[in-house]
DRENPA-3360 file (N, C-alpha, C; in nm, 2 decimals, always signed):
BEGIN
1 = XXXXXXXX = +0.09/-0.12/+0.00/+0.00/+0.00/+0.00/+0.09/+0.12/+0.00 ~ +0.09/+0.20/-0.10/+0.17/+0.32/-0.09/+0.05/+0.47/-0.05 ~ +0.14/+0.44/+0.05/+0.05/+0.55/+0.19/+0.06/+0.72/+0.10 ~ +0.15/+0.74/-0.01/+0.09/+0.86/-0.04/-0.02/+0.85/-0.10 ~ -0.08/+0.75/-0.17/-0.26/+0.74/-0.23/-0.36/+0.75/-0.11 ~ -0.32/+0.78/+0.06/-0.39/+0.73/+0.08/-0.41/+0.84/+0.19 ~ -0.50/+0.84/+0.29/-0.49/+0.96/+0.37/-0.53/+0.88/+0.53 ~ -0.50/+0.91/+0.62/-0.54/+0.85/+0.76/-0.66/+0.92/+0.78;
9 = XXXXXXXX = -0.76/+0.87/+0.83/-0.90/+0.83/+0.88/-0.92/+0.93/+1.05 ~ -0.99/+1.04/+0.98/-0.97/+1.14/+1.18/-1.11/+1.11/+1.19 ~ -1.21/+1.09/+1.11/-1.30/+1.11/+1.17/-1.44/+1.00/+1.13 ~ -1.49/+1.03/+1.09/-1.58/+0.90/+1.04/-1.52/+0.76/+0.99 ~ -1.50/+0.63/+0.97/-1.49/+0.58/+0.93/-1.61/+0.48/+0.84 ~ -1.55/+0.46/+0.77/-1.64/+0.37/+0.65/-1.61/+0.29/+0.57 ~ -1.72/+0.20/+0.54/-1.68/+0.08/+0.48/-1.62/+0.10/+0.37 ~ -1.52/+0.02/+0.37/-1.39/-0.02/+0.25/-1.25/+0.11/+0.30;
17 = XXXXXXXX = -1.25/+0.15/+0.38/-1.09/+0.20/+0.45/-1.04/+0.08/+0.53 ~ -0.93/+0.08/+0.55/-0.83/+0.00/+0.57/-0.78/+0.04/+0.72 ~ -0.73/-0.04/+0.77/-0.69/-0.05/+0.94/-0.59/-0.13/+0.91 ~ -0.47/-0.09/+1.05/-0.37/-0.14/+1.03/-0.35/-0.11/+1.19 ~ -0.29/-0.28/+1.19/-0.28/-0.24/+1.36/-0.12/-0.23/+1.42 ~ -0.13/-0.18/+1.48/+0.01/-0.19/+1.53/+0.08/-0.25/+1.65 ~ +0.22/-0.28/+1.69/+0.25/-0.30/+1.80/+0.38/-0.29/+1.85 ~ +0.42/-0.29/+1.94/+0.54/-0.27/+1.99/+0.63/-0.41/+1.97;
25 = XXXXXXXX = +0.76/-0.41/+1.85/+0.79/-0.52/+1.78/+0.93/-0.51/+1.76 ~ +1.02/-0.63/+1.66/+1.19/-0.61/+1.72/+1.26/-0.43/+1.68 ~ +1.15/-0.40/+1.59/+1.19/-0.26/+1.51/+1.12/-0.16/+1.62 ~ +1.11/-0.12/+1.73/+1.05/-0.06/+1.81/+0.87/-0.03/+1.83 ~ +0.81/+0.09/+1.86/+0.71/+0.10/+1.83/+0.66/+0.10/+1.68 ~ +0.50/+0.10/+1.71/+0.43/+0.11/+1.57/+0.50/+0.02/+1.45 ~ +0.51/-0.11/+1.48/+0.56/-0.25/+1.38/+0.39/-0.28/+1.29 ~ +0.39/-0.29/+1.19/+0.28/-0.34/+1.16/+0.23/-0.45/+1.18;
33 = XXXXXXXX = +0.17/-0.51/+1.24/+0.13/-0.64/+1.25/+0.03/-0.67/+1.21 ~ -0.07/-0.64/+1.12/-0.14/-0.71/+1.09/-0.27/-0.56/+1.01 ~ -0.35/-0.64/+0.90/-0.42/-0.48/+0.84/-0.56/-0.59/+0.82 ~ -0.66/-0.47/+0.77/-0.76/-0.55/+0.74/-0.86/-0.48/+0.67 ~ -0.94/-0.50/+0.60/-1.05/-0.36/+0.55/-1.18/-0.40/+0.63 ~ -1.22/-0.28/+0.65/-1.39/-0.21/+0.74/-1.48/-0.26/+0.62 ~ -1.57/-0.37/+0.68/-1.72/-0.40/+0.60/-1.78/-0.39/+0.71 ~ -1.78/-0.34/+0.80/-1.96/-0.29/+0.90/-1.87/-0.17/+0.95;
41 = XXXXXXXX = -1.97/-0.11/+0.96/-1.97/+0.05/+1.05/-2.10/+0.06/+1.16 ~ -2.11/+0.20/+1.26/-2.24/+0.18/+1.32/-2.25/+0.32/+1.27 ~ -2.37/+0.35/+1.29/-2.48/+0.49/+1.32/-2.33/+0.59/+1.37 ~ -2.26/+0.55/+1.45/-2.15/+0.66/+1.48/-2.03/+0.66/+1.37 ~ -2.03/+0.61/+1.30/-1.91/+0.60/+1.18/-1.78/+0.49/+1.30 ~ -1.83/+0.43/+1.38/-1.73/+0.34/+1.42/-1.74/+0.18/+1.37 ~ -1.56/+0.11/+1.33/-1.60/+0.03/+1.27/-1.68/-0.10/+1.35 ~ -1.74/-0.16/+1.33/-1.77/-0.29/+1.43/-1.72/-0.43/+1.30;
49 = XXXXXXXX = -1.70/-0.45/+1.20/-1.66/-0.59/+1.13/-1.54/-0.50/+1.03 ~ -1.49/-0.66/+1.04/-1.35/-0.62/+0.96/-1.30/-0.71/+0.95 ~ -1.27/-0.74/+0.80/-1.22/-0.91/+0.72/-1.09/-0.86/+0.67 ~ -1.03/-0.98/+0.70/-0.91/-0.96/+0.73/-0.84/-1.11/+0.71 ~ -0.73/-1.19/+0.74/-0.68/-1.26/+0.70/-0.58/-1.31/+0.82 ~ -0.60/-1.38/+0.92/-0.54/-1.45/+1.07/-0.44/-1.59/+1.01 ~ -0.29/-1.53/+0.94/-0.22/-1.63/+0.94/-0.23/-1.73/+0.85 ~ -0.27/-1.86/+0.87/-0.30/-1.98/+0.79/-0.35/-1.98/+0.82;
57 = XXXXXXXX = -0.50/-1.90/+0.86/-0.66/-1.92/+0.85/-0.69/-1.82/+0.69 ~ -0.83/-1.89/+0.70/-0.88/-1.83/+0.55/-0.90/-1.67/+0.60 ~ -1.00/-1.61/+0.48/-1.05/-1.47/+0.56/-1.17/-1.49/+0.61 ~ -1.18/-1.42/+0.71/-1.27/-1.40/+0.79/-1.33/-1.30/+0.81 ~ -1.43/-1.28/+0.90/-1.50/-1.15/+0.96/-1.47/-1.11/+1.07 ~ -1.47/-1.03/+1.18/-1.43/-0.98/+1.29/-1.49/-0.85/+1.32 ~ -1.47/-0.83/+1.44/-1.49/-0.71/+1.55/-1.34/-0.66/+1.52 ~ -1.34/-0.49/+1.54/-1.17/-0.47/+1.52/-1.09/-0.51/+1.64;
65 = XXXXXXXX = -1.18/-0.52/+1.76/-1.07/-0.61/+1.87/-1.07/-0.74/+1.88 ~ -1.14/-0.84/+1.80/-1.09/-0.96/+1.83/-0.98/-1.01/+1.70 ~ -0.84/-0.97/+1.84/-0.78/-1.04/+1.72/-0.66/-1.09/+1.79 ~ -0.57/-1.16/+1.76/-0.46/-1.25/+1.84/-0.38/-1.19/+1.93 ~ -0.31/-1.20/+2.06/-0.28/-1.10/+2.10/-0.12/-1.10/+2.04 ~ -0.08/-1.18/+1.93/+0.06/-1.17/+1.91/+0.02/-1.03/+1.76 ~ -0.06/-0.99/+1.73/-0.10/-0.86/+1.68/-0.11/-0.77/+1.72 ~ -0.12/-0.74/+1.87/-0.12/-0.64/+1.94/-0.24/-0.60/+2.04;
73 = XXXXXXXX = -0.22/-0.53/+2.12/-0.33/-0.48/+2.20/-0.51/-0.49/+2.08 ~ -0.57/-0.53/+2.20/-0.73/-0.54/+2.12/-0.79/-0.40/+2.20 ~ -0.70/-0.29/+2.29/-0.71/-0.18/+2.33/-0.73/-0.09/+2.23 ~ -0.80/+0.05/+2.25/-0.76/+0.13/+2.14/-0.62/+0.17/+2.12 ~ -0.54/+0.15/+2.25/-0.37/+0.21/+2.26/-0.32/+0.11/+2.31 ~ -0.16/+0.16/+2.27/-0.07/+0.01/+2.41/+0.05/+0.11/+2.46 ~ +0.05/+0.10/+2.54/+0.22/+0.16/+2.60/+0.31/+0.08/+2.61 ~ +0.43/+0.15/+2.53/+0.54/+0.10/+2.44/+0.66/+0.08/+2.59;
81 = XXXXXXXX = +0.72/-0.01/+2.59/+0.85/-0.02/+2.68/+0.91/+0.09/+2.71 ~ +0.92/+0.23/+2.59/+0.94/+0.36/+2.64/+0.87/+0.43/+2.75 ~ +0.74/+0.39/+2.74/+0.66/+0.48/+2.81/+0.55/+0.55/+2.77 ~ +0.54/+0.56/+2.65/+0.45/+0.62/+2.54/+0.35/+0.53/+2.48 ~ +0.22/+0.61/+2.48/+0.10/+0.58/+2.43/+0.09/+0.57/+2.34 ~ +0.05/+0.48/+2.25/+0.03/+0.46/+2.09/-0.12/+0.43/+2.04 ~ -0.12/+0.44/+1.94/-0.29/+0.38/+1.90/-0.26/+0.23/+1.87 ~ -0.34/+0.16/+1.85/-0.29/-0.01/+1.84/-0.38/-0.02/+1.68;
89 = XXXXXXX = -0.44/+0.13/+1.63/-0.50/+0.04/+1.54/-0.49/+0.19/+1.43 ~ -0.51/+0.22/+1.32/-0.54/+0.33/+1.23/-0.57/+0.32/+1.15 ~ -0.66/+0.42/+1.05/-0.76/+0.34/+0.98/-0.71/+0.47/+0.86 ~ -0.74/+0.40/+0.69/-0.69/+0.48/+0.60/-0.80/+0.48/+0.52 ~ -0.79/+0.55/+0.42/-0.90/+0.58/+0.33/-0.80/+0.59/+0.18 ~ -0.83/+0.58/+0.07/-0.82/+0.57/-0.07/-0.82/+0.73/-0.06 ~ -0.76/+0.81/-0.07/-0.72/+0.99/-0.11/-0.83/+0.97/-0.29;
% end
């Protein structure tokens, strides 16, 4: 995904933007571990389903926190070994 097509997500989200979760990994914070695209949203623009792809499982459907914890926090943030608050999850949009 080349992130200049694409713009980060502040405020509504919506089906077909993309999430990418992150975690604290051998390259420090914010490692990518795992991404997935938004197919449900609610009445608030938050996502609730999100298909995605768990390893040597097929694709699936999901809630954006159920997901392995070797992907990272199912939190909206995780605090990194530094000390620092991160988001565990960010969501992009097609620019």
């Amino acid at each position: 995904m080349a992130l200049q097509t694409w713009q980060q997500v502040t405020d509504n989200i919506k089906v077909g933007d993309v999430v990418l979760y992150l975690r604290e990994g051998a390259n420090g914070p914010n490692t990518l571990a795992h991404s997935g695209r938004v197919v449900g949203v609610d009445a608030r623009g938050k996502a609730t389903l999100i298909s995605s792809k768990m390893g040597i499982y097929q694709i699936i459907t999901h809630h954006p926190r159920d997901i392995p914890v070797s992907y990272g926090s199912n939190q909206a943030n995780y605090t990194a070994t530094n000390g620092i608050t991160y988001p565990s999850r960010i969501y992009f949009r097609k620019k």
